[in-house]
N, C-alpha and C positions, 0 to 999 in steps of 0.2 A: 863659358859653359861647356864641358860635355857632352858628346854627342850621345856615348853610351847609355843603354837602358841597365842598370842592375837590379837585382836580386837580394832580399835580406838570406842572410845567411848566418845563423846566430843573433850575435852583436854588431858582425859589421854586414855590409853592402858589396858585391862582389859584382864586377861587371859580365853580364853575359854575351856580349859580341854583336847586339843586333841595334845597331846603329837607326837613329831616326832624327828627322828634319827638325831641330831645336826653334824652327819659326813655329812649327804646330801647335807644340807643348807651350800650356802655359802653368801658371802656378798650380798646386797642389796634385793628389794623387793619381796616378793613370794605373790602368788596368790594364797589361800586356799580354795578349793569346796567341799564340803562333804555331802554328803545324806545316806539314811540309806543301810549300811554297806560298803559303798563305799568314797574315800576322794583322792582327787588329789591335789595336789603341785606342781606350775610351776612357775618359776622364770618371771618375768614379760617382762624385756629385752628378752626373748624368746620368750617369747609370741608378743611382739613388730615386733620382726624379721619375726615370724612366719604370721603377718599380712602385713607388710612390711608395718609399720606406724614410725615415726619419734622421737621414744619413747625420745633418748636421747637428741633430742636438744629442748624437753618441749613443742614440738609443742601438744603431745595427753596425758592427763593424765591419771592415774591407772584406775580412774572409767570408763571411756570409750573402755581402753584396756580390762577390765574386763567382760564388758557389750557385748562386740563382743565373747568373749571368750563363755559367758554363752551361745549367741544366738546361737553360733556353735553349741554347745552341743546340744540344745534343737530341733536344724536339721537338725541334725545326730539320735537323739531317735527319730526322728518323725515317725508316720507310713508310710505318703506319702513316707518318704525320703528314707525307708526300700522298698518301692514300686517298687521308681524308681529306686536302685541298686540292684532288682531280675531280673531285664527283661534288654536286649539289649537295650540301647537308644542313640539317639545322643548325642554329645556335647552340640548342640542349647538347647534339650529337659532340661537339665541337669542345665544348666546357667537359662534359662529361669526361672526354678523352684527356682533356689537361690533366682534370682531378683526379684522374684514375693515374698519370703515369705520376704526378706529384705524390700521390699514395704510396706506391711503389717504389720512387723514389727516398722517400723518406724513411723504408725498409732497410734500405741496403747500409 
């Protein structure tokens, strides 16, 4: 096996240099995110689960499962988001803030 992680690229698969431990990986799709010094790897039926979306009966594809994924990440680093988990808030406070950046979100 291959150490390398690739990349579709068209029609074919193109390796992009960032090698990983072939004991981790196991069957099926992985999700690869990496910025500078930092690189995460999550199995995509996890990440399905982890949304509770309908990954294996085709109802959501990789790019959407992906695209949720990234926006997590991006508010969880946000500063708001550091904001609202230094100070006591409610639940409402807390939802309200998702729904509102998902809003926003879904603008751009």
């Amino acid at each position: 096996m291959d150490n390398n992680v690739y990349k579709k690229v068209g029609r074919r698969y193109e390796p992009i240099g960032l090698l990983v431990d072939d004991h981790y990986l196991g069957d099926g799709f992985w999700y690869v995110r990496h910025g500078k010094g930092t690189k995460s790897i999550t199995n995509v039926n996890y990440m399905a689960e982890l949304y509770h979306l309908p990954y294996n009966r085709g109802e959501v594809d990789f790019g959407e499962i992906a695209d949720l994924h990234n926006f997590t990440e991006e508010l969880m680093d946000s500063p708001e988001w550091r904001g609202l988990t230094s100070k006591p808030h409610s639940l409402m406070d807390v939802v309200t803030f998702v729904v509102g950046k998902c809003y926003k979100n879904s603008k751009k």
